[in-house]
C-alpha positions, 0 to 999 in steps of 0.5 A: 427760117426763111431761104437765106441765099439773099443773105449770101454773098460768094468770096473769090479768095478761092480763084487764086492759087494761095488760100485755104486749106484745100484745092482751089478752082484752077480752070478758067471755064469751070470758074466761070460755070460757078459763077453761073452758080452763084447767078442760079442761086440768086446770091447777094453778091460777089466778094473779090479782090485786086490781090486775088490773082485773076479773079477779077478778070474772070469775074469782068469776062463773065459779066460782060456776057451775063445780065444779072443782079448780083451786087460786085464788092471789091477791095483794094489795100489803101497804100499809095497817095490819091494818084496811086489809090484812084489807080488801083480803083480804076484797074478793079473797075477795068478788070471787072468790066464796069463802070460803077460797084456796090461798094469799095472796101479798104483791104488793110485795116492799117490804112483805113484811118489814113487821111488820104484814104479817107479823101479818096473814098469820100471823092469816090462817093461824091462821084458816084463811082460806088454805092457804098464805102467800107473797110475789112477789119480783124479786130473790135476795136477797128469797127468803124463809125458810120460817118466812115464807113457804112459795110465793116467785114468781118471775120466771125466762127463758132469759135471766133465770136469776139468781134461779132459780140463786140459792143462797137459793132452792135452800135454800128448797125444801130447806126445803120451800118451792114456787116458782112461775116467772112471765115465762117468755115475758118478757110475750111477748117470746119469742113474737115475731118479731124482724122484729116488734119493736117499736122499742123493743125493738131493743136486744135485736134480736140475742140474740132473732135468734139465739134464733130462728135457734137455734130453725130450727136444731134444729127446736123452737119458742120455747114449748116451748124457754123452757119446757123450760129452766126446767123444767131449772133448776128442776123442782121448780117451777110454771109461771105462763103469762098468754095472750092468747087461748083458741088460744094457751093451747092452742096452749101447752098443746101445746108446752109437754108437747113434750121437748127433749133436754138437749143443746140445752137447755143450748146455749140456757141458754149463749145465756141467760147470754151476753146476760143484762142488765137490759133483760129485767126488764119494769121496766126498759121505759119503753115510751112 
């Protein structure tokens, strides 16, 4: 396997103080410094948010001072009229320091087929105020048509495949669509030891015990493992990675360029589909 960092994308959840399961980045200069990272690595892209806390004003500042080639992605809800959605746009393009981004997605798969989000993204692509348009979805059935939209994000596990092998997304890119995967460590949950579970957590204690033990078994670690299953499922996609710190997105970036051979690949796809429930979608969690 080739060195797949063009294939990687960093999601900036992580820069506001509410997401995932462990401690996020709070300093604004080490925030900065992994963008730094991120631009050393030569990562695809960025992922961010207008709900992601501050991220996308650090994100402006650091642009502002730094030539580069990664390809800024950022998402809006898709609730308002035209005026409130154009506003919306214009304060992500003001706090991001620029003029024009990769793509626009729409952040609440709800809204998506809503018709004044459809005219507001086809105006934003007939102005060329954005390369691409597309929309962030959790379910099969949401997958887009490409006359729509031409990126669908979506989440996507060893233990969360059904979007992934849904016949509605393999049609999608034959079509020409990108497909960006997000949730790959399911928040960090893959990360974790399972003698570290939070005890909320404990009704997926034993499919994670076996994962980890599978991991012992055949010498390979939980990054390079979930990471190497999706990359099986669907090569064609990006990777969308959110990390809590400046080692761990090298730490991932590492791992992530290791290949597994196919045969324990797909024993850890069959442990997937074994244990796949619900529980594995974070909106499920009622975290307390």
């Amino acid at each position: 396997m080739k060195n797949i960092n063009h294939k990687i994308i960093i999601g900036t959840a992580q820069f506001s103080d509410n997401y995932g399961l462990s401690k996020n980045i709070s300093n604004i200069k080490e925030k900065k410094i992994l963008l730094d990272r991120i631009a050393h690595h030569n990562c695809y892209g960025i992922d961010t948010a207008l709900d992601y806390g501050n991220a996308q004003k650090i994100i402006g500042s650091w642009l502002q001072n730094n030539s580069n080639e990664l390809k800024i992605y950022t998402k809006i809800s898709g609730i308002g009229d035209f005026k409130e959605l154009d506003k919306m746009f214009l304060k992500c393009m003001k706090e991001l320091n620029i003029e024009k981004c990769q793509a626009l997605l729409i952040h609440n798969q709800k809204n998506w087929k809503n018709k004044t989000v459809q005219l507001f993204t086809n105006n934003l692509l007939s102005a060329n105020k954005v390369k691409q348009i597309g929309v962030s979805i959790y379910d099969y059935e949401l997958v887009p048509s490409n006359s729509e939209a031409s990126i669908v994000q979506i989440p996507g596990s060893i233990f969360n495949q059904k979007v992934l092998n849904s016949k509605n997304l393999k049609k999608f890119v034959k079509n020409g669509g990108e497909v960006h995967v997000r949730s790959i460590f399911i928040q960090g949950l893959l990360l974790l030891s399972p003698k570290n579970l939070p005890k909320y957590f404990q009704a997926v204690k034993e499919p994670l015990e076996e994962f980890n033990d599978m991991c012992i078994e055949y010498n390979v670690n939980p990054i390079s493992i979930s990471t190497n299953c999706i990359l099986k499922l669907f090569p064609q996609c990006k990777l969308v990675i959110g990390v809590d710190s400046i080692s761990q997105l090298d730490d991932i970036i590492k791992k992530i360029n290791i290949q597994i051979d196919d045969n324990i690949v797909y024993k850890f796809l069959e442990i997937g589909k074994k244990y796949s429930n619900n529980f594995w979608d974070p909106r499920n969690w009622k975290i307390k």
